[in-house]
C-alpha positions as CSV (number, residue, x, y, z in Angstrom):
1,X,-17.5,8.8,-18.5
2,X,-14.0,8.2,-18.2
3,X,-11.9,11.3,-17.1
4,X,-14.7,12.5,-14.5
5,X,-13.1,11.0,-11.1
6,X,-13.9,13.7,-8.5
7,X,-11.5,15.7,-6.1
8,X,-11.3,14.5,-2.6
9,X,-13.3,16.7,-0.2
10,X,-12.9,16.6,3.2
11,X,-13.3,19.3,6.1
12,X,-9.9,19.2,7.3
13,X,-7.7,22.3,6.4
14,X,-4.6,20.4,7.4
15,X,-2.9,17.4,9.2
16,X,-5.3,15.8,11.7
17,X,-4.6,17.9,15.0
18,X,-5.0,14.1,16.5
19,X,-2.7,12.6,14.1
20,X,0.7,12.1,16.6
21,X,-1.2,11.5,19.4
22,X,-2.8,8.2,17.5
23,X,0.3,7.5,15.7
24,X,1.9,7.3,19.2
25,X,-0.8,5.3,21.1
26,X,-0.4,3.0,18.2
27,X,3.9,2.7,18.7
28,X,3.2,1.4,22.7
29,X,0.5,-1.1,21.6
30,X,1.0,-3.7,18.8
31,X,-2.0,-4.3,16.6
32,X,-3.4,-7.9,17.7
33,X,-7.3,-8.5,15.6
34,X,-7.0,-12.4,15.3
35,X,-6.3,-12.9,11.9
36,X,-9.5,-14.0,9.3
37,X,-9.3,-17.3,8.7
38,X,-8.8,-16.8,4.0
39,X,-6.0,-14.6,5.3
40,X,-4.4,-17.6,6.7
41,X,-5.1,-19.6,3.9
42,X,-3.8,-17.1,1.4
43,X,-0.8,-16.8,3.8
44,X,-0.2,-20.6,3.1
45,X,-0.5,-20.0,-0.7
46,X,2.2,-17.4,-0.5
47,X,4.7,-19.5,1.7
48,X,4.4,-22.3,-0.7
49,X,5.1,-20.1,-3.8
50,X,7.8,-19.0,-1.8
51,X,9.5,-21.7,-1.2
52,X,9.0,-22.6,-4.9
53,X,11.1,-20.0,-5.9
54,X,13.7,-20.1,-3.2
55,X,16.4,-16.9,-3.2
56,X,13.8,-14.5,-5.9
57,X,13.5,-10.9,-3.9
58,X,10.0,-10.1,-3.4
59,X,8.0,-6.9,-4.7
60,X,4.5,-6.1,-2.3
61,X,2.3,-4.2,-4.1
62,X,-0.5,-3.6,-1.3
63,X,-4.0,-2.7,-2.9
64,X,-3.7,-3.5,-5.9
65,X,-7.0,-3.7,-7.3
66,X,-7.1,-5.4,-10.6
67,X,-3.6,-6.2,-10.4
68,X,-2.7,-4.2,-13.3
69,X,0.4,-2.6,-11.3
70,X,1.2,-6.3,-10.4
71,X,1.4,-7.0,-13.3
72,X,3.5,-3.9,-14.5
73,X,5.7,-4.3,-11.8
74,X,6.7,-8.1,-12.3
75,X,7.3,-6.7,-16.6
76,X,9.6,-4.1,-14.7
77,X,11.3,-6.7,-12.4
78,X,11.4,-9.8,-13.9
79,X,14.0,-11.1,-11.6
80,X,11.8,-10.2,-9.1
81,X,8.8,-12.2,-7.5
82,X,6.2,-9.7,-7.0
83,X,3.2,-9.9,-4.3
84,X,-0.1,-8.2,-5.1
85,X,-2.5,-8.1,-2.5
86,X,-6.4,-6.7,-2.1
87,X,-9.3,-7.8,0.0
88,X,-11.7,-7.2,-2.9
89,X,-12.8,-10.6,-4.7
90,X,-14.4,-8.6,-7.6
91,X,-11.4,-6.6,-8.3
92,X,-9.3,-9.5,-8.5
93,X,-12.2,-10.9,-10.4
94,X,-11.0,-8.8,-13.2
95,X,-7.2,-9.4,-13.2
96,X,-5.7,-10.9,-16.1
97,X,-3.1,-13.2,-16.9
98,X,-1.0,-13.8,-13.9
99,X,2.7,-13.2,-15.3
100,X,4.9,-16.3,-14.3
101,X,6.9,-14.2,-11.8
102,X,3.5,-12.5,-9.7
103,X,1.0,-14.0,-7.3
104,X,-1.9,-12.0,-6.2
105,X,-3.8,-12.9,-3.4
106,X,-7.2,-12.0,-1.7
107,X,-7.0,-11.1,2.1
108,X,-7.2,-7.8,4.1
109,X,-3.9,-6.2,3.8
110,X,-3.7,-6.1,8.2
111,X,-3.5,-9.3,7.9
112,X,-0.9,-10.3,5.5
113,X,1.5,-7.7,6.5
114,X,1.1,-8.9,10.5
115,X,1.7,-12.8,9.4
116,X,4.6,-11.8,6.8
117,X,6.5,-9.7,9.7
118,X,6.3,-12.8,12.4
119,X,7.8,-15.0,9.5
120,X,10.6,-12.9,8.6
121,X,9.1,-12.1,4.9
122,X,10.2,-8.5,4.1
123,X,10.4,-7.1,1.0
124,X,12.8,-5.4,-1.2
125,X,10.0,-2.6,-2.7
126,X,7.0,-2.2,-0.9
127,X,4.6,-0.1,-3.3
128,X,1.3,1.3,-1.2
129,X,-0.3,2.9,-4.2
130,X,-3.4,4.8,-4.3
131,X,-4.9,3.6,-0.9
132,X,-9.0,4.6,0.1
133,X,-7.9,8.3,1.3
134,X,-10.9,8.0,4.2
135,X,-10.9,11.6,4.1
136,X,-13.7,12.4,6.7
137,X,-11.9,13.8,10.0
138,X,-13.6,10.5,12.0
139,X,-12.0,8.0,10.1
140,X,-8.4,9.0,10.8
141,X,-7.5,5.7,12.1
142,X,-9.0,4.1,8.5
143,X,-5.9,5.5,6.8
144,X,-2.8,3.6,7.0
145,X,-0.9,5.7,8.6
146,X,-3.2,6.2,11.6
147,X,-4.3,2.3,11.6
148,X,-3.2,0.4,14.4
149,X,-1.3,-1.5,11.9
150,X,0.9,1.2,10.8
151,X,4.3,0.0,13.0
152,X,3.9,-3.4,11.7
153,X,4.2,-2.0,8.1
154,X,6.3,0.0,8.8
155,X,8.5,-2.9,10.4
156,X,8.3,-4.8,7.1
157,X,11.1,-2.4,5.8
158,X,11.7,-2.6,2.0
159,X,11.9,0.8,-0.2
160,X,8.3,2.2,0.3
161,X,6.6,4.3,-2.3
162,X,3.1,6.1,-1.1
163,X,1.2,7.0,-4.2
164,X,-2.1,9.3,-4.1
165,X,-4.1,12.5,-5.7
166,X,-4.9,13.8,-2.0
167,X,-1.5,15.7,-0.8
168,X,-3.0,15.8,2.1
169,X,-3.3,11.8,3.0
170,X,0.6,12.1,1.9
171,X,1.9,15.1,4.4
172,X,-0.6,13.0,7.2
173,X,1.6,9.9,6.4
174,X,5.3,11.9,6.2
175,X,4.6,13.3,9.7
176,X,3.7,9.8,10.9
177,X,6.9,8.6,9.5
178,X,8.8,11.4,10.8
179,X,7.5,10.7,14.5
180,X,8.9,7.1,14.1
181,X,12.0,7.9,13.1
182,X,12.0,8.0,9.8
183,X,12.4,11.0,6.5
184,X,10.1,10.8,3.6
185,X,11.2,12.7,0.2
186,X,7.3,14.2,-0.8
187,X,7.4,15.0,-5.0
188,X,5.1,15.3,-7.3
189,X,4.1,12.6,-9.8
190,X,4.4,14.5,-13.8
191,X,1.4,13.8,-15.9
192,X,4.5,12.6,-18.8
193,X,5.0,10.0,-16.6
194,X,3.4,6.2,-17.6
195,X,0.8,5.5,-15.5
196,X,1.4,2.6,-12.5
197,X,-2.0,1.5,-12.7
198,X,-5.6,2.6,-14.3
199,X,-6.4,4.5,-11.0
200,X,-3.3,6.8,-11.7
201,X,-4.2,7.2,-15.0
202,X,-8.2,8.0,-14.5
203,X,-6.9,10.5,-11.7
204,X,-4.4,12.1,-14.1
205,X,-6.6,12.1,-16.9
206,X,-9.3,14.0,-14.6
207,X,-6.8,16.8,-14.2
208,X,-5.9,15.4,-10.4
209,X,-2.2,16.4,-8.9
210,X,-0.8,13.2,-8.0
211,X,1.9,12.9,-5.5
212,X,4.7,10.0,-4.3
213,X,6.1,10.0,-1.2
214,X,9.4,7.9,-0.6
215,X,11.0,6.5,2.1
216,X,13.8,3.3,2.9
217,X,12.8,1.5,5.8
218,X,15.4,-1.2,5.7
């Protein structure tokens, strides 16, 4: 059925008691997995759309499944070239026409964000929208924000919008933010508003609160 997505469940009462400890570890040593070698290949494909559109701000929309959001946001910002990324070949599978102003690419996000920082590609939005909340206590360092990646994304810069139906995984990520410096605005997300993408709707439509949490990084 359709409206029937489930409510996170997860043991923890609150924030991760380990939460700044990781986040901290993770500030004094940079994340450095060799990259896979499609994520350098799709990092090629990027540069050379790119540099076919030379001076076009770019939109990263990180996860993006189908590429429905993509797709939305390059309607929204058509002056805009917008970046959707996902490391799952079968949701891409499914993505539709690929407006003339969008590229989506396959590769773990890790990846993409690590090789877009060393070339000085930083974008203008940077939408992390409905991200696998990992909500079991032991995979803390699965969620973005406790990922050894998380200074490298947050070193992209751009306007970032969080997006998710667990409040939790946003507080968790506003206190990481907070103990690098930087203020997130936490609302919540009304069920009048359009839908970003078919996951927000589903959640919505199964009754879930949804939250955004906001935050300039430039």
């Amino acid at each position: 059925m359709y409206a029937n997505s489930a409510r996170i469940q997860t043991p923890q009462s609150g924030p991760h008691p380990r939460l700044l400890e990781v986040v901290e570890r993770h500030r004094r040593h940079a994340y450095q997995r060799p990259h896979a070698e499609h994520s350098l290949a799709a990092f090629e494909r990027l540069q050379q759309w790119l540099a076919a559109h030379p001076g076009r701000q770019l939109i990263l929309d990180s996860g993006c499944g189908t590429g429905a959001s993509t797709a939305g946001l390059a309607q929204r910002f058509p002056e805009c070239g917008v970046l959707g990324i996902d490391q799952s070949a079968a949701r891409l599978g499914r993505a539709g026409v690929e407006p003339g102003n969008a590229l989506r690419l396959r590769a773990p996000l890790e990846d993409l964000w690590r090789l877009m920082l060393v070339q000085g590609i930083r974008p203008l939005r940077h939408c992390l929208w409905y991200p696998n909340p990992w909500p079991k206590p032991e995979h803390l360092r699965r969620r973005w924000h406790g990922h050894p990646v998380f200074q490298q994304l947050l070193a992209l810069g751009g306007a970032l919008e969080l997006r998710s139906n667990w409040r939790l995984y946003v507080d968790e990520f506003a206190l990481a933010l907070q103990a690098c410096g930087h203020q997130g605005i936490i609302s919540a997300i009304a069920a009048s508003e359009e839908p970003v993408s078919p996951f927000e709707r589903k959640y919505r439509d199964s009754g879930h609160e949804l939250w955004r949490l906001s935050v300039e990084l430039s």
